[in-house]
N, C-alpha and C positions, 0 to 999 in steps of 0.2 A: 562514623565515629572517629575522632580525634586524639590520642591521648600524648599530652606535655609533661615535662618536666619527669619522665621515664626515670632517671637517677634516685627518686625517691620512693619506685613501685614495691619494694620488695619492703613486706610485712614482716615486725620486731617479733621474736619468740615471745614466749608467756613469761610477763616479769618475775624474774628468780625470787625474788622477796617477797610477793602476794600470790604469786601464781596464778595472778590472774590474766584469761586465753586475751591476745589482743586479737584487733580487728580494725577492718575498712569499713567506715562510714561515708553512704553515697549521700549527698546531698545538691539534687536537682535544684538549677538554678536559672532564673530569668529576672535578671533584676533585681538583682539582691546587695547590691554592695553598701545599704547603710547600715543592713543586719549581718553583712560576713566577718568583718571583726569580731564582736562579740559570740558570734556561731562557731567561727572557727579558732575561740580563746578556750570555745568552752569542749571538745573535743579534748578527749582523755590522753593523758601520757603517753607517748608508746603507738598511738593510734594512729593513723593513716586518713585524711580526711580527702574524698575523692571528689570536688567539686565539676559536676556535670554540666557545661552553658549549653545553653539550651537557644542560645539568638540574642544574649543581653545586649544593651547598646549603650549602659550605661559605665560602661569599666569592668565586671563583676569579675571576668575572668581573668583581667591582668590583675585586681586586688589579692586575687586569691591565690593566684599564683605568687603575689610578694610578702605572704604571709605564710608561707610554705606548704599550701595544699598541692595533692596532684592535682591538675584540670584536665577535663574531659571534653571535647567538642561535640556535640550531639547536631547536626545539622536539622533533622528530621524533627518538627514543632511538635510537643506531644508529652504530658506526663509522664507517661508508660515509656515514652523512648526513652527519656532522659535517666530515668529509674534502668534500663534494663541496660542501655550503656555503661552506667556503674558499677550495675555488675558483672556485666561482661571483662570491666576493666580493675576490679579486686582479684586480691591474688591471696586474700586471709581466709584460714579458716572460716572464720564467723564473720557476717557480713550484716553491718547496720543500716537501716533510713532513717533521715529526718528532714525535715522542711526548712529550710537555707533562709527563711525570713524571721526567727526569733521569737517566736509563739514556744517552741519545744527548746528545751534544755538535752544538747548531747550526751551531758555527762553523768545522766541518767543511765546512759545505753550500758556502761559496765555492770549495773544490777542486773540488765534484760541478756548480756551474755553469759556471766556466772548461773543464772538459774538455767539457760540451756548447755551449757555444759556440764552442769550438776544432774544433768536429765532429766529435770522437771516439765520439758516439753520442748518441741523442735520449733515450733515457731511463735512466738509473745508479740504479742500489738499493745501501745501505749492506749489507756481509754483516757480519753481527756477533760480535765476538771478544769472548765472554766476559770479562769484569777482574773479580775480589771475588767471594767467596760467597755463591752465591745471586742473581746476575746473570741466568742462565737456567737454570729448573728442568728436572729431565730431562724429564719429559712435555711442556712445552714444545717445547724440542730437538729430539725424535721428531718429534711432530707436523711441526713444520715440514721438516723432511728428509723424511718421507711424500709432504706437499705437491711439494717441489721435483722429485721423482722422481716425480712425476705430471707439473708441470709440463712437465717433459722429454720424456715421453710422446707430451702434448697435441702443444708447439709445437716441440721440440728445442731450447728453451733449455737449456744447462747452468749453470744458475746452484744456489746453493748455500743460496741465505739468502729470502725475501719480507720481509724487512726494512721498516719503518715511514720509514727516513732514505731520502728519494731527492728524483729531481730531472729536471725536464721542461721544455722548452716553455708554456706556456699554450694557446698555440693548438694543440698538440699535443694535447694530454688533453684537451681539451673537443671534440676530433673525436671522439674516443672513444664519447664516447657513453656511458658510465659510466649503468648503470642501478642497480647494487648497494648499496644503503646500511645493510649490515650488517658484519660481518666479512670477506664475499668482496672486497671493494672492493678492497683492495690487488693481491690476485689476479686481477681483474677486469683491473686495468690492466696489468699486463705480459701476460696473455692477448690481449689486446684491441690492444697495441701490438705484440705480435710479429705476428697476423694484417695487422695496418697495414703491416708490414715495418718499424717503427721498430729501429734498432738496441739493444740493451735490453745492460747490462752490470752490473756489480758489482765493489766498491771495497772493503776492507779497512774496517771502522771500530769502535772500541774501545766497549764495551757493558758498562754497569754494572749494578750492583741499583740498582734504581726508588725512588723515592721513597712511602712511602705501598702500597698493595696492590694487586695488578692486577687490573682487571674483569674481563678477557678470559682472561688465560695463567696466574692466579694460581692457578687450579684443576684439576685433571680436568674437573671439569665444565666449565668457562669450554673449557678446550679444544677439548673433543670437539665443542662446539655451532660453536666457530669451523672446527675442518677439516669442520664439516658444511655450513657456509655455503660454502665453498671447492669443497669437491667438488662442489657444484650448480654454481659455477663452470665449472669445467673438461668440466662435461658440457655446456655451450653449443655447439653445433655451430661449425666453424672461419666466416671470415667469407667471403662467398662475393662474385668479382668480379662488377662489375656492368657494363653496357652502359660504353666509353668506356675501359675501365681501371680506374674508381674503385670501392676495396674496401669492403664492407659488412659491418658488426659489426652484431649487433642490428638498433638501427632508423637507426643515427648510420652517415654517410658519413666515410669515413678516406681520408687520402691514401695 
């Protein structure tokens, strides 16, 4: 992992006027530079936007760099890498995702950190409400409703959506312990945080057609290899308590 443009790493205090907490928003990227204008216009005030390349070969990460995001190099091909390099590379408090191709609106994310710092719950996922044709294809769809009725299984979340838009803590998710740097990643962290007992919830939020073609959902195939990633996921045995109280995911200790 890579990180440029270092002079802009350090995260703005909580605006004096709203008080509202800022934050670093990761946004993994592979080919993304018709959608990084308008992704990166639509990042809040005050905000930090940590753009992750992930191998683009299209410009993404010089754009983004000259529209003033940090850039991140992630050499290593992979969802989960891209995602966990970001935040290895925040330094806020509260730490955002969203998908760098223009389907999700960023500036959304200040609802989804006001209510976790109000302590309404440590970690919020965006459920996504379809706008325009062709916003989400139906094997998409399927897939992920499979997903969440597994999840439910797993940990008794009822949630509805594994959604790409959410929002955490910082020191939250890196207890985690996050090992996955494929397509399970997302999965990985609401499995990982409900074992934690984090409270984990979901928010309404409007979902367009992407910009450009998707790596992962744009296919059957992209698909099936992502609920394949997931379902190794959810076969991870639950996190088991350790001397003291203190629960154990994998090899990373959780509050």
């Amino acid at each position: 992992m890579r990180v440029t443009d270092s002079s802009a790493a350090l995260p703005c205090p909580p605006d004096p006027h709203t008080g509202l907490p800022t934050a670093d928003v990761v946004l993994p990227c592979l080919d993304e530079a018709a959608a990084l204008p308008w992704v990166l216009d639509r990042i809040p005030d005050g905000w930090r936007a940590i753009v992750v390349d992930n191998g683009s070969t299209d410009g993404s990460a010089e754009l983004a760099r000259s529209l003033g995001a940090t850039v991140v190099t992630e050499e290593r091909r992979g969802f989960g890498a891209a995602c966990h390099a970001g935040l290895l590379a925040a330094e806020a408090e509260f730490v955002c995702f969203c998908d760098c191709d223009g389907s999700l609106d960023p500036a959304l994310l200040t609802g989804f950190v006001r209510r976790i710092a109000d302590g309404e719950c440590e970690l919020l996922l965006g459920r996504r409400r379809p706008e325009g044709r062709g916003a989400w294809p139906p094997h998409a769809r399927a897939g992920n409703l499979a997903l969440a009725r597994m999840l439910r299984r797993r940990t008794g979340l009822r949630l509805h959506d594994l959604g790409p838009l959410r929002a955490a803590r910082r020191a939250d998710l890196l207890a985690l312990d996050l090992t996955d740097r494929r397509s399970g990643y997302p999965l990985q962290m609401v499995v990982r945080a409900s074992d934690a007992g984090l409270r984990v919830a979901e928010s309404d939020v409007p979902y367009r057609p992407r910009t450009g073609k998707s790596k992962v959902t744009g296919t059957w195939r992209g698909t099936w290899h992502a609920v394949r990633d997931m379902r190794g996921v959810l076969r991870e045995p639950p996190a088991d308590p350790a001397p003291g109280g203190v629960v154990r995911a994998g090899t990373g200790a959780l509050r």
